[in-house]
C-alpha positions in Angstrom: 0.0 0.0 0.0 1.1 3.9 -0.6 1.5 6.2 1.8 -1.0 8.0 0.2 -3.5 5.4 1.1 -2.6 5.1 4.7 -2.8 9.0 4.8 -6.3 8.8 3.5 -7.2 5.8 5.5 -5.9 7.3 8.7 -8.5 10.6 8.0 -11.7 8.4 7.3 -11.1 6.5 10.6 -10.1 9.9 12.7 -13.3 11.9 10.7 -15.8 9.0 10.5 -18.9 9.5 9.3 -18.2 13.8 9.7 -16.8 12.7 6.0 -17.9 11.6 2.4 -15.9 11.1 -0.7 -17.8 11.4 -3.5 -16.5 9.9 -6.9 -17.4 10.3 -10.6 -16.7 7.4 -12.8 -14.3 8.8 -14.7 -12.0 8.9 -12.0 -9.0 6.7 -11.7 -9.2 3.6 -9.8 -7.0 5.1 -7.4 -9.3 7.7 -6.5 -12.4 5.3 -7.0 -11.5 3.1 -4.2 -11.2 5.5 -1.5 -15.1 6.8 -2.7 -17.9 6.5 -0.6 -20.3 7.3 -2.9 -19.4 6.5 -6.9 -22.1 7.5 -9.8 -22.4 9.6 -12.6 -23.8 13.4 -12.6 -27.1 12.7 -11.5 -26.8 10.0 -9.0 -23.6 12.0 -7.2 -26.3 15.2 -7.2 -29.7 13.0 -5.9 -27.1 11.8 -3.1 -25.9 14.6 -2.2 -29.5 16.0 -0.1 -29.4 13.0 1.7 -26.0 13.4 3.3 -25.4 14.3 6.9 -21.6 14.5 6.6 -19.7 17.7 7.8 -17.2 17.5 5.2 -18.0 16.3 1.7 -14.8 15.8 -1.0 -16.2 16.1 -4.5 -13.5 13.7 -7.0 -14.3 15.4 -10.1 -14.3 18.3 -12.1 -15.1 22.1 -10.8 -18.8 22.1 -12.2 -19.1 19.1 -10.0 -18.0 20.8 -6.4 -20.5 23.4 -7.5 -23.3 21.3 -8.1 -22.6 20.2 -4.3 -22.0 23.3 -2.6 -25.3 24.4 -4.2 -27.2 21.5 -3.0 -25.2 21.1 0.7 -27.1 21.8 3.9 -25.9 24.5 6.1 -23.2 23.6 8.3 -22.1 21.0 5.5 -18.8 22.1 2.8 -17.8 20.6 0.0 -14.4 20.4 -1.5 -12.3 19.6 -4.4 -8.9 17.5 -4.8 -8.0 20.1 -8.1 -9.8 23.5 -8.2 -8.4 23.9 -11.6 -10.1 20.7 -12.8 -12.3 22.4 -15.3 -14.6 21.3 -18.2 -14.2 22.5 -21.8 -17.8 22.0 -22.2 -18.8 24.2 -19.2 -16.4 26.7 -20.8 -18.1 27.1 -24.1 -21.2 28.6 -22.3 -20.2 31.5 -20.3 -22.7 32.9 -18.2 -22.7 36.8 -19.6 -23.2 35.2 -23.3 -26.1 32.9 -22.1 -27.6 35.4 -20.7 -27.6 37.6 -23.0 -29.1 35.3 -25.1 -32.0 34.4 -23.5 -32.8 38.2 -23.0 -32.3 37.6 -27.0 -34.9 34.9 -27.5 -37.1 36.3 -25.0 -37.9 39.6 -26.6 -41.2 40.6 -27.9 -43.1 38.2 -25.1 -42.0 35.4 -25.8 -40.8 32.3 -23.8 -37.7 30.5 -24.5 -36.8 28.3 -21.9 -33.3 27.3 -20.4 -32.6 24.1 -20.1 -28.4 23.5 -19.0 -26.2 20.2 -19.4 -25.0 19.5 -15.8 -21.8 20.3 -17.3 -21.9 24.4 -16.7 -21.2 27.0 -14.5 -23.4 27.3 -10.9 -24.0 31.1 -12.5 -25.0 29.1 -16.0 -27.4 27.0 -13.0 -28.8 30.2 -11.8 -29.8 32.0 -15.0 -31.8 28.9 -15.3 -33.5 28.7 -12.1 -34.4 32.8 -12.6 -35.6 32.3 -16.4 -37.7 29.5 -15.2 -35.5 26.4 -16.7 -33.8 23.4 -15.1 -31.1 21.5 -15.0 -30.5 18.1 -16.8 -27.4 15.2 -17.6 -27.4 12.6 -20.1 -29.4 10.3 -17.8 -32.5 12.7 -18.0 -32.0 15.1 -21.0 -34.9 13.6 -23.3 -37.2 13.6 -19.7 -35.6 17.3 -19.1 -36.3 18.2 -22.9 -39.9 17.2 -22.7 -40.6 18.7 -19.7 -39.1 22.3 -21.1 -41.0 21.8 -24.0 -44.2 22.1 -21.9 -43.2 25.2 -20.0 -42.9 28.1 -22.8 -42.4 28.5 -26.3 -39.5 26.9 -26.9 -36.0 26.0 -25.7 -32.3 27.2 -25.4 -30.8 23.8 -25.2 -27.1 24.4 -23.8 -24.1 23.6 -23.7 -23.9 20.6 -25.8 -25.0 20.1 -29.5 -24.5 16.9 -29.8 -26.9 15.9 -26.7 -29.4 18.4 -27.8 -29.5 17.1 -31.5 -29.7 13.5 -30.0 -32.5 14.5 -28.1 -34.4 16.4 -30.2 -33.7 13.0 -32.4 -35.7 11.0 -29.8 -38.1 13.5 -28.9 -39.0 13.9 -32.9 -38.2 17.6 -32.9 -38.5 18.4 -36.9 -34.9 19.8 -38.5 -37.6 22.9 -39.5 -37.8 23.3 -35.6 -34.0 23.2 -35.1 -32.4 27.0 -34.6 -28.8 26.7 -34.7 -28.1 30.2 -34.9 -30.0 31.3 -31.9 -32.4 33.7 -33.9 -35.1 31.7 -34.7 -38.5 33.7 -35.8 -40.5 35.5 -33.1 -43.5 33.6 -34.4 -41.8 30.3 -34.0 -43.1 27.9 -31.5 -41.8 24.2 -30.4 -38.5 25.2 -31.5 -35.6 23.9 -29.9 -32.0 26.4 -30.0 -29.1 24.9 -29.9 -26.2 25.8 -28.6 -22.7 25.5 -30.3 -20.6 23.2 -27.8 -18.9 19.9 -27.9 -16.8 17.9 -24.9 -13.6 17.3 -26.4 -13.7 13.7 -25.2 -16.7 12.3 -26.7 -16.3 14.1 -30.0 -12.7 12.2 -30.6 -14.6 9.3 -31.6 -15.1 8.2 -35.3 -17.3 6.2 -37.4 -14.8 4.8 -39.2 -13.9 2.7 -35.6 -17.4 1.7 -35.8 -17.3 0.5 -39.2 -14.1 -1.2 -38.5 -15.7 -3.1 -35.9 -18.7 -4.2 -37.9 -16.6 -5.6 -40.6 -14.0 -7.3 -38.0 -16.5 -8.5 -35.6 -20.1 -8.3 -36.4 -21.5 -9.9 -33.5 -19.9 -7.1 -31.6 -22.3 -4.5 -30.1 -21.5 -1.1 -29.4 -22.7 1.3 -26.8 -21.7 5.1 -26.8 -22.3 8.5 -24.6 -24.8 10.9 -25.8 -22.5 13.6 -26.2 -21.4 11.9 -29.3 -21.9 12.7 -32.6 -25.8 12.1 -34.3 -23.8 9.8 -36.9 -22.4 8.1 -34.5 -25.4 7.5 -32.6 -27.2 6.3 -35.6 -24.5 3.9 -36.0 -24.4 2.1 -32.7 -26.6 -0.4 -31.2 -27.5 2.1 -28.1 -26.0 5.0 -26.5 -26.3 6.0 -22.3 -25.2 7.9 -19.6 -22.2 6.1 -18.0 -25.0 4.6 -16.0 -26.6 3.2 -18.4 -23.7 1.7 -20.1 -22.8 -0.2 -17.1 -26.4 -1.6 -16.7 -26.1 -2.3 -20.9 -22.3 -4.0 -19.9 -24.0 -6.1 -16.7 -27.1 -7.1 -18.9 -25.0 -8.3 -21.9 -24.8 -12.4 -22.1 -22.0 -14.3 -20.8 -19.3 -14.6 -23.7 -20.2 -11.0 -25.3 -18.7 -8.7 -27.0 -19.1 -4.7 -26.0 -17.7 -2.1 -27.6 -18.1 0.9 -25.4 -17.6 4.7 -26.2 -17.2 6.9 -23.4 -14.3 8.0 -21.1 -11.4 5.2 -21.0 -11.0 5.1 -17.1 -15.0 3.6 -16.9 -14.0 1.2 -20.0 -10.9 -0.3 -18.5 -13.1 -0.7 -14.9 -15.8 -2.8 -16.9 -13.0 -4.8 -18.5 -11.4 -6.0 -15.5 -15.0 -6.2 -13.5 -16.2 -8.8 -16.2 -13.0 -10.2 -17.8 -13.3 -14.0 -16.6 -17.3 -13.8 -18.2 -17.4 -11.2 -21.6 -15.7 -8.8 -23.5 -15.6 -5.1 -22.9 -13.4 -3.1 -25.6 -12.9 0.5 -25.6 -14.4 1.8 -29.3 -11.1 4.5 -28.8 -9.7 5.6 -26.2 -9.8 9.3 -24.8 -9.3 9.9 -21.7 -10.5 13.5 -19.5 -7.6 15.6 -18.6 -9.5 17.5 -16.4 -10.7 14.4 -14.7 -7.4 13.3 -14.2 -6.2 16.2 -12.2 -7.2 14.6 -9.3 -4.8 12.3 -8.3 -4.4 10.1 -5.0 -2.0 12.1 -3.9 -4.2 15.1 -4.0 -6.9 13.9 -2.4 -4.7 12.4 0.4 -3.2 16.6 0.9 -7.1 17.6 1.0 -8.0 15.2 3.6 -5.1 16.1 5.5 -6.0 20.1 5.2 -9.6 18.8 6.5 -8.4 17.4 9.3 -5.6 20.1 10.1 -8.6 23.1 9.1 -6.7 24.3 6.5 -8.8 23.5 3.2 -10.7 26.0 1.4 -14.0 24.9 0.8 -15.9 25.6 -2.5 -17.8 28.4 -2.4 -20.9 30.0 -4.6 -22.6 33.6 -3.6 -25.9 32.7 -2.0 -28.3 34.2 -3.9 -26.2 32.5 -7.0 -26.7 29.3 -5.4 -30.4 30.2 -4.4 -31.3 30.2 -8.3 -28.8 27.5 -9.1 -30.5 25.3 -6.5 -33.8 26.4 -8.3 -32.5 24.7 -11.3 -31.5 21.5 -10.3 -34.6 21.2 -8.0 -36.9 21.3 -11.0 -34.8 18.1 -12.6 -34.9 16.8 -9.3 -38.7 16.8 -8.8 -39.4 16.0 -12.7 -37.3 12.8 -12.7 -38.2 11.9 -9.0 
């Protein structure tokens, strides 16, 4: 064992239950296994409510340590192993532009409603929660994008275009009802905007590895993210949240063969969870580099600044947070 581990191990038996580790799955194993809690976006935020922990360590990306501040109790703070861990996604939609935006889309009385990616800002969040929108991840977005769809106009779909055009897909949202330039007519109803942004992860991956696959192994199925590209979709046998690929992994037969299309560090924990029974192959393999910022070792220094009451906790302005809560409280109840 590292030190790191017995520095880790040595705060979790001193704090006790005064502490909760958190975990996306796109963490490392080495993070993973010190995680109380592991899930993707939406699970890590319906658990949060529920905690009665002092001090909660978020092992993921800023958005992420946000999302928890906003939804911690008083008397509860929430912290992050790498403040710098960002999210090109998150970056794409700067809260000034959205706004701006929606004042945009809103003119002349209409009602064009927000609806974020969990992958934005807490001030992103709050626009939201003030314009009436909500929050939603790849678990819920075709739930989230119904429900906006009954609640004005129309919808600013953000930050993602590859989820919003995969979910207007599935919700049967016409190409006529698709605005792309964030402009549409003031007479326009049902339409669905869509905002320009892409995750540099899930749009590394190609068709030509699916068609390599089908040729080479045609019994193979192949799962991918929803942040992916429509062709790509179209192309696969089913597309998830990370969730949902590991229930689609754990319901595939014994002997299989899974291709799966989503951050690497999930795919290589699949393959060695179920490598005596079936197959699990990575379709390519990019990896988060903001996910990867938090290492073992500093998670290990942010336990020890817990327990020394040194760490600086994340922090979002209260009536930021207020709104932002607003937001994710609406997916929270829709989806409940």
């Amino acid at each position: 064992m590292t030190d790191y581990w017995e520095r880790i191990r040595s705060v979790k038996d001193r704090l006790g239950e005064r502490l909760h580790i958190l975990a996306h799955h796109y963490q490392s194993d080495e993070v993973v296994r010190h995680a109380d809690s592991v899930g993707d976006s939406l699970e890590l935020a319906r658990r949060i409510p529920s905690l009665e922990a002092e001090h909660i360590v978020m092992c993921g990306v800023f958005f992420m340590a946000e999302t928890a501040s906003v939804l911690a109790r008083e008397g509860q703070s929430v912290y992050i192993p790498a403040a710098e861990a960002g999210c090109t996604l998150a970056d794409l939609a700067p809260a000034r532009m959205v706004e701006a935006t929606l004042q945009d889309l809103n003119r002349d009385g209409r009602r064009v409603v927000p609806l974020a990616y969990v992958n934005t800002s807490s001030a992103v969040k709050a626009i939201c929660g003030r314009y009436g929108g909500a929050v939603c991840t790849s678990a819920n977005a075709e739930t989230m994008l119904r429900w906006a769809l009954e609640q004005g106009d129309g919808v600013l779909f953000l930050p993602d275009r590859n989820l919003a055009l995969n979910m207007a897909d599935r919700v049967g949202i016409p190409e006529s009802r698709r605005d792309f330039l964030l402009s549409a007519a003031p007479e326009a109803t049902g339409v669905v905007h869509i905002w320009p942004g892409i995750c540099d992860v899930h749009t590394a991956f190609r068709t030509e590895a699916i068609r390599g696959i089908r040729e080479n192994d045609p019994r193979a199925r192949i799962i991918v993210h929803p942040e992916c590209s429509p062709d790509l979709i179209r192309m696969a046998d089913a597309s998830g949240s990370t969730s949902q690929i590991i229930a689609y992994v754990e319901a595939s037969a014994p002997g299989s063969r899974t291709h799966v299309g989503t951050e690497i560090n999930l795919v290589r924990r699949l393959q060695r969870r179920f490598a005596a029974e079936k197959s699990v192959l990575p379709l390519q393999s990019p990896d988060c580099p903001f996910m990867a910022m938090v290492t073992e070792e500093r998670l290990a220094e942010t336990l020890d600044a817990i327990r020394e009451g040194r760490a600086e906790a994340t922090a979002v302005a209260p009536r930021e947070a207020a709104w932002a809560r607003e937001a994710v409280n609406r997916m929270l109840q829709a989806c409940a």
